[in-house]
PDB file of N, H, CA, C and O in Angstrom:
ATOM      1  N   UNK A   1     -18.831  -2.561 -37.348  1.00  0.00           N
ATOM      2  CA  UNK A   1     -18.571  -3.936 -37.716  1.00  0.00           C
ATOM      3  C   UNK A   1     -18.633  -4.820 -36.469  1.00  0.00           C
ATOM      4  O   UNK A   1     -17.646  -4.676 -35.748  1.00  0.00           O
ATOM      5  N   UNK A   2     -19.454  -5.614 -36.072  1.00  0.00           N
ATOM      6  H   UNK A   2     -20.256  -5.731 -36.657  1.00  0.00           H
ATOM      7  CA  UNK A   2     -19.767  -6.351 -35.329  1.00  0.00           C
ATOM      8  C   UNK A   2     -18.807  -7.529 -34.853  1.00  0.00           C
ATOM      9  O   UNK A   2     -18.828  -8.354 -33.940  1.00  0.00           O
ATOM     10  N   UNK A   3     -17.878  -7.185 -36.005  1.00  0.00           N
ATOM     11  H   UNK A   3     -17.861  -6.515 -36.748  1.00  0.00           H
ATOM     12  CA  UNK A   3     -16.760  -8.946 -35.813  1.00  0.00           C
ATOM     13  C   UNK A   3     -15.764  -8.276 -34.928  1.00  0.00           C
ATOM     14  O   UNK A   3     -15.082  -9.003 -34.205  1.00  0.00           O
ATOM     15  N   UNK A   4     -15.480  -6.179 -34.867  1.00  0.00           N
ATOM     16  H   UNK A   4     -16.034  -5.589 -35.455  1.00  0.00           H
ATOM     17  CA  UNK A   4     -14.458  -6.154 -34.450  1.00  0.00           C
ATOM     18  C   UNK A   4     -14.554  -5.840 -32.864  1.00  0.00           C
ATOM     19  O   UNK A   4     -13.569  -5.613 -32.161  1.00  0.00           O
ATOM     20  N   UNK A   5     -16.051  -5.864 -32.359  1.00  0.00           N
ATOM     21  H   UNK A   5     -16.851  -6.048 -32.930  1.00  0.00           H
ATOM     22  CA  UNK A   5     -16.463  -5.607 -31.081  1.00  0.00           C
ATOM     23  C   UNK A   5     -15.681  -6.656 -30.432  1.00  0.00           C
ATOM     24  O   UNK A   5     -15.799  -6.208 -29.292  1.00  0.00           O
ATOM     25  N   UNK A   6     -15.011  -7.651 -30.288  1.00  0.00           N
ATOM     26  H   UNK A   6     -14.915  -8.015 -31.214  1.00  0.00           H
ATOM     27  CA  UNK A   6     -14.573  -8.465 -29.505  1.00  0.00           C
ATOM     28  C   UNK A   6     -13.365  -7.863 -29.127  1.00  0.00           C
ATOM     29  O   UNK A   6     -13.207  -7.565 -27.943  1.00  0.00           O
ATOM     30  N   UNK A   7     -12.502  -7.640 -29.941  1.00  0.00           N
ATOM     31  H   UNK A   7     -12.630  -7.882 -30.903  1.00  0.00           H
ATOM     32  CA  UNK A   7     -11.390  -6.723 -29.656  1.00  0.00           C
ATOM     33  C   UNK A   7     -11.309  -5.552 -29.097  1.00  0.00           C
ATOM     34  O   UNK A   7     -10.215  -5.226 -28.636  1.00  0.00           O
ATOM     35  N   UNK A   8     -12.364  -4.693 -29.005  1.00  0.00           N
ATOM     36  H   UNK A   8     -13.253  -4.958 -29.379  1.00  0.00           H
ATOM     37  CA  UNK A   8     -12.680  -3.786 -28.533  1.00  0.00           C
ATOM     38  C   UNK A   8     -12.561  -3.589 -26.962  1.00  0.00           C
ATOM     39  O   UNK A   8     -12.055  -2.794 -26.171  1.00  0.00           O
ATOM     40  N   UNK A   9     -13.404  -4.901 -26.953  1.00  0.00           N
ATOM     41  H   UNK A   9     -13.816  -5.547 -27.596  1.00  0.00           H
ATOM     42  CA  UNK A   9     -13.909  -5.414 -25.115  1.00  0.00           C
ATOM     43  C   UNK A   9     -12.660  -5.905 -24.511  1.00  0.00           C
ATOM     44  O   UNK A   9     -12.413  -6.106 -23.322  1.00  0.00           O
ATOM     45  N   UNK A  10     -11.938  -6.056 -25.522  1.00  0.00           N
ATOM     46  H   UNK A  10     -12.138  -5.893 -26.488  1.00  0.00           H
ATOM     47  CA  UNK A  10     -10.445  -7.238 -24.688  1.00  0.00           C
ATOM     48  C   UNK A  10      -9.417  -5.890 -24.482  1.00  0.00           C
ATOM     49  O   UNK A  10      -8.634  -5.851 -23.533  1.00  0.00           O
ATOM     50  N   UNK A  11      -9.522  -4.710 -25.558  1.00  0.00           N
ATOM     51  H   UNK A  11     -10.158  -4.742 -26.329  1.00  0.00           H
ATOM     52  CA  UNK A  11      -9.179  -3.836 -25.176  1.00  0.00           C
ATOM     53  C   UNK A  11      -8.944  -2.923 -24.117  1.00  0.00           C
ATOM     54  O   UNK A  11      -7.911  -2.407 -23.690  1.00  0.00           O
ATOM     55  N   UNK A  12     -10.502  -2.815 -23.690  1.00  0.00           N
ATOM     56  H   UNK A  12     -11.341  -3.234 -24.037  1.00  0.00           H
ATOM     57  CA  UNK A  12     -10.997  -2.091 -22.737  1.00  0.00           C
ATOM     58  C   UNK A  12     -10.839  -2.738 -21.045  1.00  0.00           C
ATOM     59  O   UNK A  12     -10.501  -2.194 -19.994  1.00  0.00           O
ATOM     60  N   UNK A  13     -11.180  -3.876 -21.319  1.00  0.00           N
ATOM     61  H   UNK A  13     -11.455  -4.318 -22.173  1.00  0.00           H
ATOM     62  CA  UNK A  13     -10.893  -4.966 -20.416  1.00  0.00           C
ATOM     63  C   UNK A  13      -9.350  -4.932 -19.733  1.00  0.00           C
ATOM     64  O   UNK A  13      -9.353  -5.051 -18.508  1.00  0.00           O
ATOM     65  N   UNK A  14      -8.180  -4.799 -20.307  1.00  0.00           N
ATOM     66  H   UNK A  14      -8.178  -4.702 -21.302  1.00  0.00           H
ATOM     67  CA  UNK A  14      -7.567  -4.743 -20.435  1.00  0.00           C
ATOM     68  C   UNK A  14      -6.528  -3.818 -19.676  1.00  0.00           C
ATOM     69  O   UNK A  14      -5.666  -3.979 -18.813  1.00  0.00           O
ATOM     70  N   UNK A  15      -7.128  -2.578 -20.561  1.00  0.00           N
ATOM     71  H   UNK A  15      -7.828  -2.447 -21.262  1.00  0.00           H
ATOM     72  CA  UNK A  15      -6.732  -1.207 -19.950  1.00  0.00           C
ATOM     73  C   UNK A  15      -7.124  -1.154 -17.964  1.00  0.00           C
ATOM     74  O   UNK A  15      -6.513  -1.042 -16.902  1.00  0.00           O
ATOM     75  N   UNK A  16      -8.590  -1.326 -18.497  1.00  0.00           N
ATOM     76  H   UNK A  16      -9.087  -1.416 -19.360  1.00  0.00           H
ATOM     77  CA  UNK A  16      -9.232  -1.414 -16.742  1.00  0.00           C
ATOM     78  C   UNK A  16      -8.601  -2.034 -15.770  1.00  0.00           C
ATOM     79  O   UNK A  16      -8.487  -1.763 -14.574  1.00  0.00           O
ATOM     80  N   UNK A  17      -8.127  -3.063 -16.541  1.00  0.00           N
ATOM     81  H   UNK A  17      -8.219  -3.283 -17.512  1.00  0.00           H
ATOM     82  CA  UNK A  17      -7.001  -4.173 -15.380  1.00  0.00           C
ATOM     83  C   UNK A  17      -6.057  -3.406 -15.084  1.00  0.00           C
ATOM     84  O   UNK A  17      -5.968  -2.912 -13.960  1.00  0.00           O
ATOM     85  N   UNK A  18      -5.146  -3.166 -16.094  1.00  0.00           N
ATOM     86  H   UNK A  18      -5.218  -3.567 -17.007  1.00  0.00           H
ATOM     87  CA  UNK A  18      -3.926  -2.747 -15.583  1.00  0.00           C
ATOM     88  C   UNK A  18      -4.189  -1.039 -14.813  1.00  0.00           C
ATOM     89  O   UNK A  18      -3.489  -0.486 -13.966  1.00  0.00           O
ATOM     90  N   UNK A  19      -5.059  -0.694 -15.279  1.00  0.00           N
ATOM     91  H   UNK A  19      -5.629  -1.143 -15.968  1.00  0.00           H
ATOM     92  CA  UNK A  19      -5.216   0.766 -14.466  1.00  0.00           C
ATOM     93  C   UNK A  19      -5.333   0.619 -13.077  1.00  0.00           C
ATOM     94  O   UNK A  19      -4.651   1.238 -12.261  1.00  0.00           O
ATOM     95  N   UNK A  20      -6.476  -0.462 -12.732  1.00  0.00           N
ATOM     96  H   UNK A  20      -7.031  -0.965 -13.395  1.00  0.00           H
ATOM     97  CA  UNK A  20      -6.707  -0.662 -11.736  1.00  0.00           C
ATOM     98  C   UNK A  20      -5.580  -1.343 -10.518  1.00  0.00           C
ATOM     99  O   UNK A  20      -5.416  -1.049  -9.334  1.00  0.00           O
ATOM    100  N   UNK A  21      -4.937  -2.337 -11.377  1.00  0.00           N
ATOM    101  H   UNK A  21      -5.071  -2.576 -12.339  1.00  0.00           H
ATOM    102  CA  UNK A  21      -3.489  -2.903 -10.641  1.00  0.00           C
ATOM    103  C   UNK A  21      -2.679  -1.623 -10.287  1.00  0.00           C
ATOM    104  O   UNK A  21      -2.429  -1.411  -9.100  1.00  0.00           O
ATOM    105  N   UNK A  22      -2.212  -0.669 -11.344  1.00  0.00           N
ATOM    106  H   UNK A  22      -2.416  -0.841 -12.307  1.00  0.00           H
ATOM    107  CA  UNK A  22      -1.156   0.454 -10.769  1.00  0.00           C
ATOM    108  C   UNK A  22      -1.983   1.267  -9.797  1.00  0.00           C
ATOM    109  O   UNK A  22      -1.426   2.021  -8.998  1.00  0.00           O
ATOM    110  N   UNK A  23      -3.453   1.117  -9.848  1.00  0.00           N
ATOM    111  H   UNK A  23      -3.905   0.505 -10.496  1.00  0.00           H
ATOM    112  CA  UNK A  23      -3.799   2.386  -8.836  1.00  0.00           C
ATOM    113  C   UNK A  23      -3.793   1.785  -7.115  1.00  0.00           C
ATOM    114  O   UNK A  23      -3.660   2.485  -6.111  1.00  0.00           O
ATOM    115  N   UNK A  24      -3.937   0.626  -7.162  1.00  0.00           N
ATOM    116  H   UNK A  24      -4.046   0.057  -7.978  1.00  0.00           H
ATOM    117  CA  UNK A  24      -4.138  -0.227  -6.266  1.00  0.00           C
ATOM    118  C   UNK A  24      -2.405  -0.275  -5.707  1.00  0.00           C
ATOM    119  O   UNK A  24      -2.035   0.396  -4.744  1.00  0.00           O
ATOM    120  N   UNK A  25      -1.639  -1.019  -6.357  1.00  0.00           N
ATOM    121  H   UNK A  25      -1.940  -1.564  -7.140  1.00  0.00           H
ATOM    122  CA  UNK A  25      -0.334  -0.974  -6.364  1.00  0.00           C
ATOM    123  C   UNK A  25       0.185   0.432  -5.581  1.00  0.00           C
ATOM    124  O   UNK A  25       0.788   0.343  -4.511  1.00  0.00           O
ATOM    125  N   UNK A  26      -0.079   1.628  -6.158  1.00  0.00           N
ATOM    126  H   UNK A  26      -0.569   1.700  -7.027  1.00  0.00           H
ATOM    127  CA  UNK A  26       0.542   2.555  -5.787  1.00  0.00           C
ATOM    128  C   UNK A  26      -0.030   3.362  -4.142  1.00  0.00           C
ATOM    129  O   UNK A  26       0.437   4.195  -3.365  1.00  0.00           O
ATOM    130  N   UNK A  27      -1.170   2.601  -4.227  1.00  0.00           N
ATOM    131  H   UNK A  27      -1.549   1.924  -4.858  1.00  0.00           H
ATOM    132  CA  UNK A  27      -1.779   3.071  -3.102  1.00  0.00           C
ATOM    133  C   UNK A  27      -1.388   2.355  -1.652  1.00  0.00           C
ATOM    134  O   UNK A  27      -1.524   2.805  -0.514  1.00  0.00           O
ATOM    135  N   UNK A  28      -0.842   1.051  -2.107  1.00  0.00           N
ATOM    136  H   UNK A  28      -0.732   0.685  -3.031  1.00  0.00           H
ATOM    137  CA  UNK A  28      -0.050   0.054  -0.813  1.00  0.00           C
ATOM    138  C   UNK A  28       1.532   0.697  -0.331  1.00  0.00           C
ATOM    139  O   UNK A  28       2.209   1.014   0.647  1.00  0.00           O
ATOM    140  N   UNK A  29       1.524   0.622  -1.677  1.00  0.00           N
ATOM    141  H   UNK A  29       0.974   0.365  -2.472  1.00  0.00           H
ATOM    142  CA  UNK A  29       3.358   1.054  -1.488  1.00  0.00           C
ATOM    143  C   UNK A  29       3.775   2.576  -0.990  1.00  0.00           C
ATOM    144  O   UNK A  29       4.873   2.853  -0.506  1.00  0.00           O
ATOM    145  N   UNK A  30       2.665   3.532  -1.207  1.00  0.00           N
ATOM    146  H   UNK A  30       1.773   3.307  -1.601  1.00  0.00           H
ATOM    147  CA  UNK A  30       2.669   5.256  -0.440  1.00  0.00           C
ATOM    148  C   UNK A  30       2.452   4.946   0.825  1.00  0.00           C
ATOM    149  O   UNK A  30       2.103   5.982   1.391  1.00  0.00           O
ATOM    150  N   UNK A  31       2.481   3.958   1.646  1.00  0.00           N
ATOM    151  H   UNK A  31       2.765   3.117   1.187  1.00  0.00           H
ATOM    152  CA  UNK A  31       2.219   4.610   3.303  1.00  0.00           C
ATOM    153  C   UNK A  31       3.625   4.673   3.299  1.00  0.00           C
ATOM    154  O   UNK A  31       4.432   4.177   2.511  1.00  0.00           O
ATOM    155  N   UNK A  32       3.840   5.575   4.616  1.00  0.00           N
ATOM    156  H   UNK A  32       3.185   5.977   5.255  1.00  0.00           H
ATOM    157  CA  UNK A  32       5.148   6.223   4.815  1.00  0.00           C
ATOM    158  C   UNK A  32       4.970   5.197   6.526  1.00  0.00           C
ATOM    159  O   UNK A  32       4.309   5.669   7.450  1.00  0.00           O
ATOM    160  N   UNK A  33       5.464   4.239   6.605  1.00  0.00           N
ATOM    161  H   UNK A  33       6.002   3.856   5.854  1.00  0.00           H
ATOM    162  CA  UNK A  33       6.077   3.743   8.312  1.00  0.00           C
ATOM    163  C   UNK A  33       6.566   4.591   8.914  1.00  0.00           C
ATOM    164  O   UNK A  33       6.912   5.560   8.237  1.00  0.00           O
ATOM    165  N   UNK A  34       6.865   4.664  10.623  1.00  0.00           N
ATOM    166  H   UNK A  34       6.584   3.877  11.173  1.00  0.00           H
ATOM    167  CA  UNK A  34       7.302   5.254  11.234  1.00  0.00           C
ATOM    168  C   UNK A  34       8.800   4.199  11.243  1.00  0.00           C
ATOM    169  O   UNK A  34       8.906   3.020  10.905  1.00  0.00           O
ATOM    170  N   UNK A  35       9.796   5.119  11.746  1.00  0.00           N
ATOM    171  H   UNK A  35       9.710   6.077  12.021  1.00  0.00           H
ATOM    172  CA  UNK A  35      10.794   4.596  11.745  1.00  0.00           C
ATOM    173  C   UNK A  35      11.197   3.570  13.171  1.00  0.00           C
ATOM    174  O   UNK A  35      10.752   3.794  14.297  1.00  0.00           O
ATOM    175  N   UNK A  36      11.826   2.800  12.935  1.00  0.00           N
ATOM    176  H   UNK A  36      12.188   2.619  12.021  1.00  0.00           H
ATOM    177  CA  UNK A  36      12.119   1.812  14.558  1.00  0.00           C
ATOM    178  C   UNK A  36      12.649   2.343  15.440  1.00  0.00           C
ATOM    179  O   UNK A  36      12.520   1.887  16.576  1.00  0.00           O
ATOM    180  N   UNK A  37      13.443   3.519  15.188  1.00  0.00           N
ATOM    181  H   UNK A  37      13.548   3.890  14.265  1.00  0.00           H
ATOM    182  CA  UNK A  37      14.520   4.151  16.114  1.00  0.00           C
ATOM    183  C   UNK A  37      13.498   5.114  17.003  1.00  0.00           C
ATOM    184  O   UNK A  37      13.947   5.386  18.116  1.00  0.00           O
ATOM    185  N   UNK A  38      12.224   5.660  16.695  1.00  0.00           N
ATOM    186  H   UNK A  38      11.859   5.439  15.791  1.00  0.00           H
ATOM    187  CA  UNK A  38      11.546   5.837  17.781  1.00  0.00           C
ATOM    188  C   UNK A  38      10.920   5.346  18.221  1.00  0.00           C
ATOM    189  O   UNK A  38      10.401   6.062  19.077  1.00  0.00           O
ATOM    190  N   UNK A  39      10.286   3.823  18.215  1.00  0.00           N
ATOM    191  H   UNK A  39      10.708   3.241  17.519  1.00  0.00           H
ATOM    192  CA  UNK A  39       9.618   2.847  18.588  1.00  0.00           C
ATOM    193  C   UNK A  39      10.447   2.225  19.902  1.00  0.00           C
ATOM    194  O   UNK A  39       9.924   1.965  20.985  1.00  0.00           O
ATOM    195  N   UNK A  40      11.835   2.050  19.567  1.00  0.00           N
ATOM    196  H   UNK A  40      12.259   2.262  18.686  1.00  0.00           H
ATOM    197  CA  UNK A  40      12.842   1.412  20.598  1.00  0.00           C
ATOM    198  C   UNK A  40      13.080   2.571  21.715  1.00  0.00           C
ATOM    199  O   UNK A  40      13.285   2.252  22.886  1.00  0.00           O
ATOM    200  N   UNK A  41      13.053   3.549  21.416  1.00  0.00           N
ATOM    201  H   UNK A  41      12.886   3.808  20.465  1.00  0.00           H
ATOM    202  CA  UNK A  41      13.791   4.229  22.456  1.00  0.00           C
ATOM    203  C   UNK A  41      12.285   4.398  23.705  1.00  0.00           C
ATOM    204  O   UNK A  41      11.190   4.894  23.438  1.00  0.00           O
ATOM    205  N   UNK A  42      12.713   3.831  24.983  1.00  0.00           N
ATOM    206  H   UNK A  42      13.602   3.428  25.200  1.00  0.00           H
ATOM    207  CA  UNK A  42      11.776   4.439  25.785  1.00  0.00           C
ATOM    208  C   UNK A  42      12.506   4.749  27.275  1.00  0.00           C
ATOM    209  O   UNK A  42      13.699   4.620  27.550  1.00  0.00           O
ATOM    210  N   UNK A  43      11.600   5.119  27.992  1.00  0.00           N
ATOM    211  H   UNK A  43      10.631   5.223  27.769  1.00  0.00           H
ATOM    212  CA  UNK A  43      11.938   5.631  29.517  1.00  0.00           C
ATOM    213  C   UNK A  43      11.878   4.641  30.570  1.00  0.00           C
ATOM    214  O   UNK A  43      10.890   3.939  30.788  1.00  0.00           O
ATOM    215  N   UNK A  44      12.887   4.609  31.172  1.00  0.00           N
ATOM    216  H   UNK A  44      13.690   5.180  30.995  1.00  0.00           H
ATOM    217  CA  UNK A  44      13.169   3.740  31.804  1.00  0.00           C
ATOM    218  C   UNK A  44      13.141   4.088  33.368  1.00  0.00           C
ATOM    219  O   UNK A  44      14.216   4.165  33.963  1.00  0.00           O
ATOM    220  N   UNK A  45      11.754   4.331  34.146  1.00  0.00           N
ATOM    221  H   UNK A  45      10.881   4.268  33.662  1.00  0.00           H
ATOM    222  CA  UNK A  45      12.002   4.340  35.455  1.00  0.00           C
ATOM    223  C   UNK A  45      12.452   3.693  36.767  1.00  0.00           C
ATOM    224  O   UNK A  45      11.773   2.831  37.325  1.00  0.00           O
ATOM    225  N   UNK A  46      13.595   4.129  37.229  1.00  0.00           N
ATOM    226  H   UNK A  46      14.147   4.829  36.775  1.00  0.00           H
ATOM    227  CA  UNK A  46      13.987   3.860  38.607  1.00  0.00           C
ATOM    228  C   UNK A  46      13.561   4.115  39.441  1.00  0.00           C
ATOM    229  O   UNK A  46      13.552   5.272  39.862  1.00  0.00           O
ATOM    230  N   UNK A  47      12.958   2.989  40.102  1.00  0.00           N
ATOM    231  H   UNK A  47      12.966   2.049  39.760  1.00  0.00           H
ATOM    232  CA  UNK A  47      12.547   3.394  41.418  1.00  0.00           C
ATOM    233  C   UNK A  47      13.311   2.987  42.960  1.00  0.00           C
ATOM    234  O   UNK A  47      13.514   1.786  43.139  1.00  0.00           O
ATOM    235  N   UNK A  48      13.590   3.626  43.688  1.00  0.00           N
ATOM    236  H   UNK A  48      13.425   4.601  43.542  1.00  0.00           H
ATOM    237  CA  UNK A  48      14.096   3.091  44.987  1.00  0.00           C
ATOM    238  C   UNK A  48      13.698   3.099  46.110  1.00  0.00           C
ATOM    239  O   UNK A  48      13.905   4.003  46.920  1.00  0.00           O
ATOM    240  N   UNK A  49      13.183   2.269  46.271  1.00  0.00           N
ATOM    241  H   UNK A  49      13.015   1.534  45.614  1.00  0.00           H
ATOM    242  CA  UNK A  49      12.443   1.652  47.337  1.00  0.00           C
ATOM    243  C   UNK A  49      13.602   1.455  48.935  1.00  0.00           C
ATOM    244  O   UNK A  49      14.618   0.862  49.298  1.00  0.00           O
ATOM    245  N   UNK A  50      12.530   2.446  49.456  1.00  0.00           N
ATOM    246  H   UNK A  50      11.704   2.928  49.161  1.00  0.00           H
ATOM    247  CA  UNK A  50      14.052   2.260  51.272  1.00  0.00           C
ATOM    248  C   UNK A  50      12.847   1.383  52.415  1.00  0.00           C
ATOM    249  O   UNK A  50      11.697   1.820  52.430  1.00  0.00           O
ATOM    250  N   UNK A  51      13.073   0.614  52.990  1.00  0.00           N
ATOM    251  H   UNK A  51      14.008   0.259  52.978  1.00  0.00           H
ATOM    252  CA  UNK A  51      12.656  -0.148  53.330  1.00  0.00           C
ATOM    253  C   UNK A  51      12.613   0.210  54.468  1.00  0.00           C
ATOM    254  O   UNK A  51      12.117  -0.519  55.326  1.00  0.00           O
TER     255      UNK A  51
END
């Protein structure tokens, strides 16, 4: 039936969107950051200089 092809497409249309939003979505939100507490910590050299 030719009248119900429209619905079909809005269907499909549809699905594709939202599939595509959660796959997209889920693919931003899985990176794992490194944490700050090893970013901050560093080495701190002293040097002493004798003149």
């Amino acid at each position: 039936m030719p009248q119900m092809m429209p619905l079909n497409w809005l269907t499909l249309m549809f699905f594709f969107i939202t599939s595509f939003y959660m796959f997209n979505n889920l693919n931003y939100f899985n990176i794992m950051y490194m944490s700050k507490k090893q970013s901050i910590l560093k080495k701190y050299l002293k040097f002493n200089w004798k003149w």
